[in-house]
N, C-alpha and C positions, 0 to 999 in steps of 0.2 A: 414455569420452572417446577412446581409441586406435581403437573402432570407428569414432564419429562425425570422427574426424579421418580416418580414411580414404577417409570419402562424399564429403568437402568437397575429398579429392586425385582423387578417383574424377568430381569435379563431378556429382554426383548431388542434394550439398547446399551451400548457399554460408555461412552463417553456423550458430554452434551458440551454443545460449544455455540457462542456468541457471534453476530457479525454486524458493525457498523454499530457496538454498544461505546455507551458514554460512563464513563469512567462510576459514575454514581451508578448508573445498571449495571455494573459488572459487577459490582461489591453486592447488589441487591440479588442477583441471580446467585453467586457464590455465595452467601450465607443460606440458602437455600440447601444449594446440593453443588460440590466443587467443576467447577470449569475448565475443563481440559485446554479450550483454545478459544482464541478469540482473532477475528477475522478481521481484517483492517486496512485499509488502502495507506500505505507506507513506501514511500521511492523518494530519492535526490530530490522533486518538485511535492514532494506531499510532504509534510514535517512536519506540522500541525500535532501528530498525534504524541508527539513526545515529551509533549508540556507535562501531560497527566494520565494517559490511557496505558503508555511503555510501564511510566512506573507505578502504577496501577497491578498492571500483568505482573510484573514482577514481584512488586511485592505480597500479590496473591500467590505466586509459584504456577502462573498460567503461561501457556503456549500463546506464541506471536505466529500469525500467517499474514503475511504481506500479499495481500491481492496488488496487481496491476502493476507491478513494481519497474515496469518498462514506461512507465507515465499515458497509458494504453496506449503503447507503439511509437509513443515520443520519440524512445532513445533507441530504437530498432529500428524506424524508416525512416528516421528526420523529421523536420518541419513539414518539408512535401510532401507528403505521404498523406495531408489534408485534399491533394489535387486527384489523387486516385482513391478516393475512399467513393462506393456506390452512397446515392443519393440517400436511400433507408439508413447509413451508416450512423450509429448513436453519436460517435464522436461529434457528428459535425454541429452536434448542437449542446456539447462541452463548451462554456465560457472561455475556457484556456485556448481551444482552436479557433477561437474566432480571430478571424485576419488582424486586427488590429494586436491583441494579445500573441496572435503567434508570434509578428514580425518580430515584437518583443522577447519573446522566450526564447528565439532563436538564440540571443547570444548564450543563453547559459547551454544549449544543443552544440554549438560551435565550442565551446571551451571543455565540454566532456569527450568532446570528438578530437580535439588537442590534444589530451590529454590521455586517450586514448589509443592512440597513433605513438606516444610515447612506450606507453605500456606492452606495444604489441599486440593489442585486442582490439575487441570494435564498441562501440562505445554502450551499445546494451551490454556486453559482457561486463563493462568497467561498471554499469548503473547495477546490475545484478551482484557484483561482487561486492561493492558499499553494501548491498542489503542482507549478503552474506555473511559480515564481517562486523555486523551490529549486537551478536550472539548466539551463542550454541542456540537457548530459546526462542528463534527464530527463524521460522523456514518460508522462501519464499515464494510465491503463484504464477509465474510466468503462465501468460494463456499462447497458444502457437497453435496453425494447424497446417503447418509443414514440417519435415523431418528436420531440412534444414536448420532448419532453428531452432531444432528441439536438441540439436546437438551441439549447437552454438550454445545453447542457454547452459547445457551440463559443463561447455569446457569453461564457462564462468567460476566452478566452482575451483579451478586452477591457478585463476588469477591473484596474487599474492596482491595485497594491499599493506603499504608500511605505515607505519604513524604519521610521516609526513604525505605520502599521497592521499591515507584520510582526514588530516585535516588542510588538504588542498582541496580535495571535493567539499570539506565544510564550506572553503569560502565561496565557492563555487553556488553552491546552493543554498547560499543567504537567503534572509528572509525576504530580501527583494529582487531574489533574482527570479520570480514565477508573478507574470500579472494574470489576473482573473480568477476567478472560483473553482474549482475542478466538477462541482455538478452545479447542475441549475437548482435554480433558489427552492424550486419548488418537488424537489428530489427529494425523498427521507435520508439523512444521515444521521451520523449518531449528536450530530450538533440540535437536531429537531426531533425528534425521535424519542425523548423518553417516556417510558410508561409512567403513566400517574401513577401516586403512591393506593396502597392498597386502602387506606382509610379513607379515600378522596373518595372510592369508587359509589356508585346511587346501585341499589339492587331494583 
């Protein structure tokens, strides 16, 4: 952070931002030098981060960017969408798609797809609008590489959400409606990831 504070006195860089930081790194970087964003896997099956990380950001005065906030293609191709992924495909070695956990996650895929269908939209439009509708400080990361769905994801931003359709997707995505881990154990996130303190360090 002390280097990257220097690009941004040096105007080399203008803003510096975090991703996959744990609420104690994010205070340690920002008292450093201020953090414009902070980068985070956040959607209807991620929730995890709002224990401490949301208000965290917030009460720093930091930006929220929601990576993968389609549950990576969860709520954009369904459950199946594990039967058509090529072999190399990362997903298929996410905890959450393994056949036993998916059969399971399906039902909360079925009740957004309900839910959905009520609304007029499809149901990543509904998943993209929840993550919409969580704050102005909050922008979120759809990855796509079809037009199609790049203008699916924009008409997201359409989609009205009232107080009861958000605390219908609440119940919807309780804390036991996702079984398994979203990375494997041995992935860095910001659950294992933090940098030792600077007095810990040996020269």
């Amino acid at each position: 952070m002390g280097e990257l504070k220097k690009l941004v006195e040096e105007g080399k860089i203008k803003y510096i931002g975090l991703s996959e930081a744990s609420p104690s790194a994010i205070r340690r970087a920002h008292a450093v030098h201020p953090i414009t964003a902070v980068q985070l896997e956040w959607s209807l099956w991620v929730r995890d981060v709002e224990e401490e990380i949301i208000p965290t950001c917030r009460e720093l005065g930091i930006g929220i960017v929601a990576y993968s906030p389609l549950g990576h293609g969860f709520f954009s191709s369904d459950p199946k969408l594990l039967k058509n992924l090529p072999d190399d495909d990362f997903r298929k070695n996410l905890p959450r798609f393994q056949p036993d956990n998916l059969e399971y996650n399906t039902n909360m895929y079925d009740r957004v797809h309900e839910m959905a269908v009520k609304k007029g939209c499809t149901p990543s439009q509904l998943a993209l609008a929840w993550v919409h509708h969580q704050g102005n400080d909050v922008c979120s990361l759809p990855g796509t590489t079809k037009i199609e769905n790049l203008n699916q994801n924009i008409a997201a931003l359409s989609v009205n959400l009232t107080p009861a359709d958000m605390a219908e997707l609440e119940s919807i995505a309780s804390a036991d409606a996702i079984k398994g881990e979203r990375f494997p154990s041995d992935l860095f996130t910001w659950k294992n990831s933090d940098t030792p303190p600077l007095s810990s360090w040996k020269a």
